[in-house]
C-alpha positions as YAML, in Angstrom:
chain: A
units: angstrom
residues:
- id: 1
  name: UNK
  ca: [40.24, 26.38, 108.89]
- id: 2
  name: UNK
  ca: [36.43, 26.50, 108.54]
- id: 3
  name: UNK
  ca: [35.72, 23.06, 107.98]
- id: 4
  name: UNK
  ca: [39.76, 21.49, 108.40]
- id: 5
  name: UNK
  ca: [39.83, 21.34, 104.10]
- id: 6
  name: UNK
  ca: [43.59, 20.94, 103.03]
- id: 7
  name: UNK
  ca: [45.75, 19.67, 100.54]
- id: 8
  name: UNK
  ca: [48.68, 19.43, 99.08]
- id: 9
  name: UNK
  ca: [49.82, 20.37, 95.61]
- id: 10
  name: UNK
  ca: [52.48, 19.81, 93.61]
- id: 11
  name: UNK
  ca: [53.84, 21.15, 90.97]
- id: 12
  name: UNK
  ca: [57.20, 19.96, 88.46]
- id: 13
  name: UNK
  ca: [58.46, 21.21, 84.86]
- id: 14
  name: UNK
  ca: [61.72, 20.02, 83.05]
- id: 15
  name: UNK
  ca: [62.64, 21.59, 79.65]
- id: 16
  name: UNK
  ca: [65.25, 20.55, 77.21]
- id: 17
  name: UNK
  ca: [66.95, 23.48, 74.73]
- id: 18
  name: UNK
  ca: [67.06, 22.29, 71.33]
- id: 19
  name: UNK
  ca: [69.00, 23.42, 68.67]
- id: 20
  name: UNK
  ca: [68.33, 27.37, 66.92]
- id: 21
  name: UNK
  ca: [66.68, 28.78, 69.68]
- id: 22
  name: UNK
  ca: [64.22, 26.31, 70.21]
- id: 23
  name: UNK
  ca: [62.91, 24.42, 73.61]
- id: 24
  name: UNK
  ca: [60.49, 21.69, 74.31]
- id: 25
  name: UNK
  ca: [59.10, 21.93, 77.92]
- id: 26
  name: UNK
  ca: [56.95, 19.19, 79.85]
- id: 27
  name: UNK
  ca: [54.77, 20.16, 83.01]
- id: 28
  name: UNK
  ca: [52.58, 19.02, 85.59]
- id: 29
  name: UNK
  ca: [50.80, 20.78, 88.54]
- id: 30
  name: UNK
  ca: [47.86, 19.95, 91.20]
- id: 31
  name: UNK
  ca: [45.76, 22.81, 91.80]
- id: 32
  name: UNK
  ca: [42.84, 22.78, 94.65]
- id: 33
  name: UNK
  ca: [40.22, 25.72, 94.88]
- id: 34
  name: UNK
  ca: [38.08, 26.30, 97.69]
- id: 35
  name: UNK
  ca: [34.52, 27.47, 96.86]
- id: 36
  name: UNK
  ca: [33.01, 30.27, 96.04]
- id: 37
  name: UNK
  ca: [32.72, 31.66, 100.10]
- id: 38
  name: UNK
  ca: [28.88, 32.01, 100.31]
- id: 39
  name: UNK
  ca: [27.86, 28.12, 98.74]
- id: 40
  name: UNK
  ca: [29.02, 27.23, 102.52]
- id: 41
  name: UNK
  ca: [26.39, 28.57, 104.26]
- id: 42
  name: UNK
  ca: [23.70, 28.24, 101.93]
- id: 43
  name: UNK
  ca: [20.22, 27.11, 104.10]
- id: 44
  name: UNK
  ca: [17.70, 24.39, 102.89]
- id: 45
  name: UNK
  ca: [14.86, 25.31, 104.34]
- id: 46
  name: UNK
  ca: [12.07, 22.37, 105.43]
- id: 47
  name: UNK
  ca: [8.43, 23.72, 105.73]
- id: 48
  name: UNK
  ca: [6.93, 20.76, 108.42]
- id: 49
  name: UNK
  ca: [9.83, 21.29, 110.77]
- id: 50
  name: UNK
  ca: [9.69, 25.77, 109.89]
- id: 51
  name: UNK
  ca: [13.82, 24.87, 110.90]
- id: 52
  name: UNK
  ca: [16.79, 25.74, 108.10]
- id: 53
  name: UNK
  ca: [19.94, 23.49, 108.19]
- id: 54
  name: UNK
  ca: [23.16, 24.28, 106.51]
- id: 55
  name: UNK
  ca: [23.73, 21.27, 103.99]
- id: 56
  name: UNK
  ca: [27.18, 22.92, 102.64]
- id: 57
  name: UNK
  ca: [29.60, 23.63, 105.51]
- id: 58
  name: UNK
  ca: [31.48, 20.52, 105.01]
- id: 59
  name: UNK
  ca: [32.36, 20.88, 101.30]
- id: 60
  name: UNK
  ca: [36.42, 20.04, 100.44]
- id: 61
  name: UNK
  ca: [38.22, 21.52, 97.84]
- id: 62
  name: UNK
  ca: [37.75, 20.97, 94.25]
- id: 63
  name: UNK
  ca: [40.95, 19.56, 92.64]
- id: 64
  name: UNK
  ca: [42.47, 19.34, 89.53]
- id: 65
  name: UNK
  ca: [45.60, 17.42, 88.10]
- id: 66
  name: UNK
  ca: [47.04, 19.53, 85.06]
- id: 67
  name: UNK
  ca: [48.98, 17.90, 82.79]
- id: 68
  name: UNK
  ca: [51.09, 20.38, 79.74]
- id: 69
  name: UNK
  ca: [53.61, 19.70, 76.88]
- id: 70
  name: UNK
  ca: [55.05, 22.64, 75.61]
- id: 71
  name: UNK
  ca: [57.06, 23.64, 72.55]
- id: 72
  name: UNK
  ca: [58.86, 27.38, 72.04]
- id: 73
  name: UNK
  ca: [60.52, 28.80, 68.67]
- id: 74
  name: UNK
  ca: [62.42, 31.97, 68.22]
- id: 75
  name: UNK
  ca: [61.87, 32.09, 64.07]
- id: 76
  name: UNK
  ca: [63.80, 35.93, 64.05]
- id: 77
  name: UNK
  ca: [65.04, 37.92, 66.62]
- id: 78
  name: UNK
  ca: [61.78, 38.86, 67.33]
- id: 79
  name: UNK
  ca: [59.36, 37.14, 66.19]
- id: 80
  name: UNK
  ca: [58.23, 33.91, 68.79]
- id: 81
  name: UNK
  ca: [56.30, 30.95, 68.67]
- id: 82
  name: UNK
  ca: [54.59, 29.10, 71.33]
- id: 83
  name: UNK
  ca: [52.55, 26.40, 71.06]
- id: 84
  name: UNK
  ca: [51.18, 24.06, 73.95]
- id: 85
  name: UNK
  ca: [48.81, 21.04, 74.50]
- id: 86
  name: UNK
  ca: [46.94, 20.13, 77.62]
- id: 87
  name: UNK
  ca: [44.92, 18.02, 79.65]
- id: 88
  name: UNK
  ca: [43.50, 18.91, 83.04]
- id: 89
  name: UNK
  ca: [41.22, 16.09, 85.00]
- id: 90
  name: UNK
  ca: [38.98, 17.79, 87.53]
- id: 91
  name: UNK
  ca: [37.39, 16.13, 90.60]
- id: 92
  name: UNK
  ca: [36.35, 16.61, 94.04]
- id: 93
  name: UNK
  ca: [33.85, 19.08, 92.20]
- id: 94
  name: UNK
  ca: [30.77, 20.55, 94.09]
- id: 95
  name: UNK
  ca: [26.94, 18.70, 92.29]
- id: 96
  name: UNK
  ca: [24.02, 18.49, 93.73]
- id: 97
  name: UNK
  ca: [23.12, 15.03, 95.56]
- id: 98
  name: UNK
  ca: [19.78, 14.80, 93.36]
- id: 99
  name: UNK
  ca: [20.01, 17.30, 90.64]
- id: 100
  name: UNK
  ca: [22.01, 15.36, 88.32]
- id: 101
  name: UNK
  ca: [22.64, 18.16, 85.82]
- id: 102
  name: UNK
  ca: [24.44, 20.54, 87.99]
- id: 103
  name: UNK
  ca: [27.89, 21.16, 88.42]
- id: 104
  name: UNK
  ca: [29.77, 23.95, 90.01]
- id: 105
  name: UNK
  ca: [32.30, 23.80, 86.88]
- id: 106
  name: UNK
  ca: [29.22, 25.93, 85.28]
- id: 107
  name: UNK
  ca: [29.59, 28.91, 88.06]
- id: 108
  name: UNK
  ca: [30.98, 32.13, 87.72]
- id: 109
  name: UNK
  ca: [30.01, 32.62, 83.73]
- id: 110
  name: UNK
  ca: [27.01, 34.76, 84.60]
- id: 111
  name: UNK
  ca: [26.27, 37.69, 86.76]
- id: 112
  name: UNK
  ca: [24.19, 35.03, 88.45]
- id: 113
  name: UNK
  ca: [24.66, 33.37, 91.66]
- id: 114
  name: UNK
  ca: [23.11, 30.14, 92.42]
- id: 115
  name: UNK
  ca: [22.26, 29.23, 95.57]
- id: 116
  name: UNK
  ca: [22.22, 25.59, 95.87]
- id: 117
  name: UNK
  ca: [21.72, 22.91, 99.47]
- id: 118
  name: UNK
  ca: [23.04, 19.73, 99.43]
- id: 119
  name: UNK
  ca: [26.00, 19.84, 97.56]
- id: 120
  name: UNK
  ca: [28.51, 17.02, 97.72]
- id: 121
  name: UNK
  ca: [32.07, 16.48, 95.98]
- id: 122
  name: UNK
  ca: [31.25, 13.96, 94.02]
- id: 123
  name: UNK
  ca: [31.66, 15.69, 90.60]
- id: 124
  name: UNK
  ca: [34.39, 15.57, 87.85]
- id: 125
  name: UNK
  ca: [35.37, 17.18, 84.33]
- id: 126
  name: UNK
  ca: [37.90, 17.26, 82.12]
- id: 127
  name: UNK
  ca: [39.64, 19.80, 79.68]
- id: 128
  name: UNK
  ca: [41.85, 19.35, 76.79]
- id: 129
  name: UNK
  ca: [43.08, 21.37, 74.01]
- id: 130
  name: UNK
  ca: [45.73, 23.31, 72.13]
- id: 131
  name: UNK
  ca: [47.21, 26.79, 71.99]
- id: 132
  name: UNK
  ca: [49.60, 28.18, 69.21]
- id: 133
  name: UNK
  ca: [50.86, 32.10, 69.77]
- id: 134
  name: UNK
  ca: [52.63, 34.12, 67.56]
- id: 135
  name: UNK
  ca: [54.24, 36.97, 68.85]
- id: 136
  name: UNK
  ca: [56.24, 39.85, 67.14]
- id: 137
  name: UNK
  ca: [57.93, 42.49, 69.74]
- id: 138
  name: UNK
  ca: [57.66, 45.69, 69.24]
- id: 139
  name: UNK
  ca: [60.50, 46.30, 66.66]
- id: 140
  name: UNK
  ca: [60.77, 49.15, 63.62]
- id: 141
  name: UNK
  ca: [57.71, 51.04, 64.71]
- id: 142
  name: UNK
  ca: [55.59, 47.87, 65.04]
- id: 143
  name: UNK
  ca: [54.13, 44.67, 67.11]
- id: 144
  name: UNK
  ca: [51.48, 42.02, 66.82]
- id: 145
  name: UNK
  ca: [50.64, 38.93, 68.52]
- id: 146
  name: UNK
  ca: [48.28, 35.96, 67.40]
- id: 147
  name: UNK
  ca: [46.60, 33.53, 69.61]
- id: 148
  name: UNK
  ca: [44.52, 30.70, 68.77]
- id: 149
  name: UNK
  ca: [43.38, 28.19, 71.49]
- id: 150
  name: UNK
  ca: [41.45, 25.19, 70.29]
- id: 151
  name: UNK
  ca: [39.65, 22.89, 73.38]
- id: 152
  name: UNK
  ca: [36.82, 20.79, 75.05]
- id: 153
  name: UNK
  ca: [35.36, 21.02, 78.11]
- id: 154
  name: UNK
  ca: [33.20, 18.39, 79.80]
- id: 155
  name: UNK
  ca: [31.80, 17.86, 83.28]
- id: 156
  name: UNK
  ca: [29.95, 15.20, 84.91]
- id: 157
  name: UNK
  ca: [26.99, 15.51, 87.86]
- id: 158
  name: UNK
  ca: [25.68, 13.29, 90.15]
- id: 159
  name: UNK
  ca: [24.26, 11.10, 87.95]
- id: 160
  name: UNK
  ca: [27.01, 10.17, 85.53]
- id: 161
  name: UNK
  ca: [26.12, 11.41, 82.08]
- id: 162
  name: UNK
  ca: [28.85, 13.64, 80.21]
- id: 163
  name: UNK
  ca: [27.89, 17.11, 79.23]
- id: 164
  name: UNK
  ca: [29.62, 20.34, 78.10]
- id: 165
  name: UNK
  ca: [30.46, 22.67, 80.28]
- id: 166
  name: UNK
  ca: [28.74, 26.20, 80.06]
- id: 167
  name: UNK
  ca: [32.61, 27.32, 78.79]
- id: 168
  name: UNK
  ca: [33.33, 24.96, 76.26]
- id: 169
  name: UNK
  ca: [32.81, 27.53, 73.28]
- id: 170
  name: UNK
  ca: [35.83, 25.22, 71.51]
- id: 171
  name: UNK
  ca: [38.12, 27.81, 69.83]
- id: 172
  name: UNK
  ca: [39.03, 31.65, 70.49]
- id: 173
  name: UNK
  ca: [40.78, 33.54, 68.39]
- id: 174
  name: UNK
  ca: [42.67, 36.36, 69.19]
- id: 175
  name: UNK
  ca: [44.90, 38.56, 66.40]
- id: 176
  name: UNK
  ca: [46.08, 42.71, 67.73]
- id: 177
  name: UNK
  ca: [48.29, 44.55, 66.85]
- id: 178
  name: UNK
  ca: [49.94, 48.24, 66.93]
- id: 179
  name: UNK
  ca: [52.16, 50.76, 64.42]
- id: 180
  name: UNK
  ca: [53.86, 53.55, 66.25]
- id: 181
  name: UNK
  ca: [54.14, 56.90, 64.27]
- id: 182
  name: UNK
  ca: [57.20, 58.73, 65.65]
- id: 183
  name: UNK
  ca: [56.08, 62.77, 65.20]
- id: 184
  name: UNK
  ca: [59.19, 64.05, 66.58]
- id: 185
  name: UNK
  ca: [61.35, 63.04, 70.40]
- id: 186
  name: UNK
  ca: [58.79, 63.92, 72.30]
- id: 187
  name: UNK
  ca: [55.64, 62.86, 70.49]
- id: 188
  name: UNK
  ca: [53.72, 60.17, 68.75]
- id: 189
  name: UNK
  ca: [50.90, 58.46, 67.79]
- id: 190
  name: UNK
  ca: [49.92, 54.75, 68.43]
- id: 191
  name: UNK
  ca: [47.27, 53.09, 65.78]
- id: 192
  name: UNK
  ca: [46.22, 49.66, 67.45]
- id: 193
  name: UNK
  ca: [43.70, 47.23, 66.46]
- id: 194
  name: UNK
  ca: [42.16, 44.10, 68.31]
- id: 195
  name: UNK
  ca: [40.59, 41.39, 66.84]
- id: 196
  name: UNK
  ca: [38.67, 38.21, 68.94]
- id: 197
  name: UNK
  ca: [36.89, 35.37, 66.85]
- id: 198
  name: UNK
  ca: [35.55, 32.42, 69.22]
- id: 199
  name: UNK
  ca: [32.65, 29.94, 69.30]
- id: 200
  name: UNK
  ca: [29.23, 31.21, 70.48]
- id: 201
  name: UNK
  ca: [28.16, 31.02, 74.33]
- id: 202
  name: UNK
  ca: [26.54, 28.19, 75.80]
- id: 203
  name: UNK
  ca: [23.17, 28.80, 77.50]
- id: 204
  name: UNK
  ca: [20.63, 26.40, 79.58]
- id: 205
  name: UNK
  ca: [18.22, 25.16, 77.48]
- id: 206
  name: UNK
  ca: [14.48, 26.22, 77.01]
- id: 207
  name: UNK
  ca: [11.69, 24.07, 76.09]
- id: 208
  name: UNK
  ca: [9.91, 25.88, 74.08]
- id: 209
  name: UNK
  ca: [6.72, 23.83, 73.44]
- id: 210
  name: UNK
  ca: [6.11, 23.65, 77.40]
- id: 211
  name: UNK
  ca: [7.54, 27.71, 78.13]
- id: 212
  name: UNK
  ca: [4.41, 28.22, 75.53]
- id: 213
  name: UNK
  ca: [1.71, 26.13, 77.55]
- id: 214
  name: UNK
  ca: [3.37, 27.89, 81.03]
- id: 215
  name: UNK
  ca: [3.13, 31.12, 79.63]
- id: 216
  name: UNK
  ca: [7.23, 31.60, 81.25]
- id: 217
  name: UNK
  ca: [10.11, 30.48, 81.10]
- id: 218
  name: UNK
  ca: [10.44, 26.79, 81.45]
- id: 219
  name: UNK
  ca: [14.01, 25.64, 81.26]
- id: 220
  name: UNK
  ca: [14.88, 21.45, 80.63]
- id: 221
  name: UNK
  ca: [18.27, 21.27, 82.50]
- id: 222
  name: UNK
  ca: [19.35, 17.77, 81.25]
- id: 223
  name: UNK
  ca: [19.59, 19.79, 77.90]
- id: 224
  name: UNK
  ca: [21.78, 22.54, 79.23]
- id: 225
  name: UNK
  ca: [24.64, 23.71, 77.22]
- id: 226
  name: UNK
  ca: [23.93, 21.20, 74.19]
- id: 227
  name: UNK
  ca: [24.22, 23.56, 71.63]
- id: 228
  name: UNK
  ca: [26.34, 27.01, 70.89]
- id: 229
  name: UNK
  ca: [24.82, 30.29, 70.04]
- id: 230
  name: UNK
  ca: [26.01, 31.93, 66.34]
- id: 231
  name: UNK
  ca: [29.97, 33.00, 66.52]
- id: 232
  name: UNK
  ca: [31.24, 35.85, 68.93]
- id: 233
  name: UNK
  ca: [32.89, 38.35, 66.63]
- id: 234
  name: UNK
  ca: [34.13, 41.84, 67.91]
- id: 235
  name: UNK
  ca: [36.70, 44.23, 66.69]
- id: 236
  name: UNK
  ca: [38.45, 47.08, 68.56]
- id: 237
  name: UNK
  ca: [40.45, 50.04, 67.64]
- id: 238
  name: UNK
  ca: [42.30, 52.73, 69.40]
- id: 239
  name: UNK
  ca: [44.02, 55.81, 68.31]
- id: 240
  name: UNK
  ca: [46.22, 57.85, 70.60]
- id: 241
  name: UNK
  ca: [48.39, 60.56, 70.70]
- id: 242
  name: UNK
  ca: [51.13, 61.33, 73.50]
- id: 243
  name: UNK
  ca: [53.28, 64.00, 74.49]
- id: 244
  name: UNK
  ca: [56.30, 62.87, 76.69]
- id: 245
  name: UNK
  ca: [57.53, 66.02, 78.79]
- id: 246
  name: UNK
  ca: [60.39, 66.14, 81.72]
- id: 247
  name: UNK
  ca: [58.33, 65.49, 84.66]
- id: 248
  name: UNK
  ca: [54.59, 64.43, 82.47]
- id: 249
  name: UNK
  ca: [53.41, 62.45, 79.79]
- id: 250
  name: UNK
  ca: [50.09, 63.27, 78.49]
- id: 251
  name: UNK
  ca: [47.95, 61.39, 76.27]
- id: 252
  name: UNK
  ca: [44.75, 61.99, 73.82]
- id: 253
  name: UNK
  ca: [42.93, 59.08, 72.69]
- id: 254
  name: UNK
  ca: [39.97, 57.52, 70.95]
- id: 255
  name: UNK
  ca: [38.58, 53.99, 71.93]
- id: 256
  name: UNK
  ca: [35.90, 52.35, 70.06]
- id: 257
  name: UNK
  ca: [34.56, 49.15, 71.40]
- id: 258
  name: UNK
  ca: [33.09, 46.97, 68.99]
- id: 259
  name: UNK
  ca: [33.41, 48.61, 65.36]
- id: 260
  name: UNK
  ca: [31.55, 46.47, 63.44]
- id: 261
  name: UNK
  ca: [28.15, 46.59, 66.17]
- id: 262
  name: UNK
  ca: [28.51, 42.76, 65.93]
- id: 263
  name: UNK
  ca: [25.80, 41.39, 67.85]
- id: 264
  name: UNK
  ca: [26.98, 38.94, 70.39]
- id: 265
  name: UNK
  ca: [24.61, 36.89, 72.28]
- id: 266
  name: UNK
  ca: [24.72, 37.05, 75.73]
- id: 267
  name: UNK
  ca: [21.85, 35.26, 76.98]
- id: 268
  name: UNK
  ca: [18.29, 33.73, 75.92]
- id: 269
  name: UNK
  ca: [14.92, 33.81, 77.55]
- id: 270
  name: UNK
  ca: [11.49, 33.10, 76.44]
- id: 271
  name: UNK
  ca: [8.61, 36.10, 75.68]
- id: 272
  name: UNK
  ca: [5.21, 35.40, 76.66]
- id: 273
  name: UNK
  ca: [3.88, 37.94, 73.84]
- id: 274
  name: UNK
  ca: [5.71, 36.87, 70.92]
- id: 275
  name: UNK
  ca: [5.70, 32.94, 72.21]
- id: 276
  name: UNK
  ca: [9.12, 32.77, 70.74]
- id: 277
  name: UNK
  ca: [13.16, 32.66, 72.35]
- id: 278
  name: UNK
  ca: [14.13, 36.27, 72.27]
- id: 279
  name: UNK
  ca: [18.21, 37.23, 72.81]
- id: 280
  name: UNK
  ca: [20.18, 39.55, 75.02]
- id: 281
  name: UNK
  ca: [22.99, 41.09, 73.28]
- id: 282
  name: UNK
  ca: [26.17, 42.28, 73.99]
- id: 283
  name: UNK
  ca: [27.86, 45.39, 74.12]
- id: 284
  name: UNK
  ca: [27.38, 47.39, 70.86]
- id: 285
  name: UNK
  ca: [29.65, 49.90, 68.99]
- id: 286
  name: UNK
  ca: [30.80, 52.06, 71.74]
- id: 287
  name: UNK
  ca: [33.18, 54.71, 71.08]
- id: 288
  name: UNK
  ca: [35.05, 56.49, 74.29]
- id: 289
  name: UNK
  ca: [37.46, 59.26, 74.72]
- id: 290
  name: UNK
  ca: [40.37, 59.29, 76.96]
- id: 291
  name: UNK
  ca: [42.82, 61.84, 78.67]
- id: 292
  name: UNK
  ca: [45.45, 60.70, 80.73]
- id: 293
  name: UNK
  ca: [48.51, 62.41, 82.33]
- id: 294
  name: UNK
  ca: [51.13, 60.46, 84.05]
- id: 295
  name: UNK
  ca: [53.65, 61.19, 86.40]
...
């Protein structure tokens, strides 16, 4: 109602059963967003004139056409596999009219807002990739579920040229799982572990040689998101103990974030000491204790 942005968006699936408890299953949905709220009254600000003009109110929706094949197995009674390809072309995306380089596909990875004037929807991007899940219900005492998702994700700006997006890490890998220990009726304890393996971040690129002559920071955007940092790694375990009563249940348990103190990257910047790229890490080994009673 803002700015009189609308669309419609469809969406159809059809799915044929196969044969042994399998199905194959073919999709496709349109999907519009409408931007973040505060990129629409973003001010540009012209020093001869002293005046500000809002350059964003007018932005549409960005859009996306999502296109999935789909193919489901039950191999026991309960164990299931999934496993899925995609493709999703995105377009009506926010760039800037001049800064090639920038996309609003990149937004929203960061505690970081930009605020950016003269935006346009003249942007596109495309993702494509593969999932495969393997999931075992919680059966004799025990569950665990797999993931792997496998993809690449590009984006284009205002001036044409293909780059990654700041998300395209390419692969995650995700492997938990859980044994219950039955102590008697009314308690137990639950051992769970969580595992996530996926390619490193993607972070704007700095130019070292010139941060060194600046003394700061000097980022070359047309570079952004070229490379990957080293491998996100993180394991997570949980112990817990619970007590189910007539009107309570009550339950004991450890947490502990991160066992191995991997060292995931979060983000680079340049130091003006050491004249070298210097990393902010991720959370470290972090163990918590919880008490919980529910009613």
């Amino acid at each position: 109602m803002y700015n009189s942005s609308y669309s419609f968006d469809p969406r159809f699936s059809i799915s044929y059963q196969l044969p042994s408890n399998a199905k194959l299953s073919m999709a496709y949905g349109k999907h519009s967003q409408t931007q973040p709220l505060f990129n629409y009254f973003v001010e540009k600000y012209d020093q001869q004139t002293n005046t500000y003009t809002a350059t964003n109110t007018q932005l549409d929706l960005s859009k996306a056409h999502h296109f999935i094949a789909g193919y489901d197995q039950m191999i026991a009674t309960n164990l299931k596999l999934k496993t899925e390809i995609y493709y999703q072309h995105l377009y009506n995306i926010p760039v800037h009219a001049n800064l090639g380089y920038y996309s609003m596909v990149n937004a929203g990875n960061s505690f970081h807002q930009d605020r950016v004037d003269d935006l346009i929807n003249d942007g596109t991007g495309r993702n494509v990739g593969f999932e495969f899940t393997l999931e075992k219900y919680l059966n004799n005492n025990y569950y665990f579920l797999i993931t792997t998702s496998l993809f690449d994700s590009k984006y284009r700006g205002s001036d044409g040229i293909e780059r990654n997006t700041e998300f395209n890490i390419n692969r995650v890998v995700n492997a938990l799982g859980g044994y219950e220990i039955a102590l008697n009726k009314n308690m137990s304890v639950d051992l769970n572990i969580r595992t996530v393996w996926a390619g490193g971040k993607r972070n704007p690129y700095i130019d070292l040689e010139q941060s060194k002559l600046k003394g700061e920071t000097v980022y070359d955007h047309s570079k952004d998101y070229s490379f990957r940092e080293k491998d996100y790694f993180k394991v997570d375990l949980r112990a817990s103990l619970k007590i189910n009563g007539k009107r309570i249940t009550q339950e004991w348990a450890l947490d502990i974030t991160n066992a191995s103190n991997h060292k995931n990257i979060y983000s680079r910047a340049y130091n003006a000491k050491k004249e070298a790229i210097v990393y902010v890490y991720q959370q470290g080994f972090y163990p918590m204790f919880l008490y919980r009673i529910n009613f």
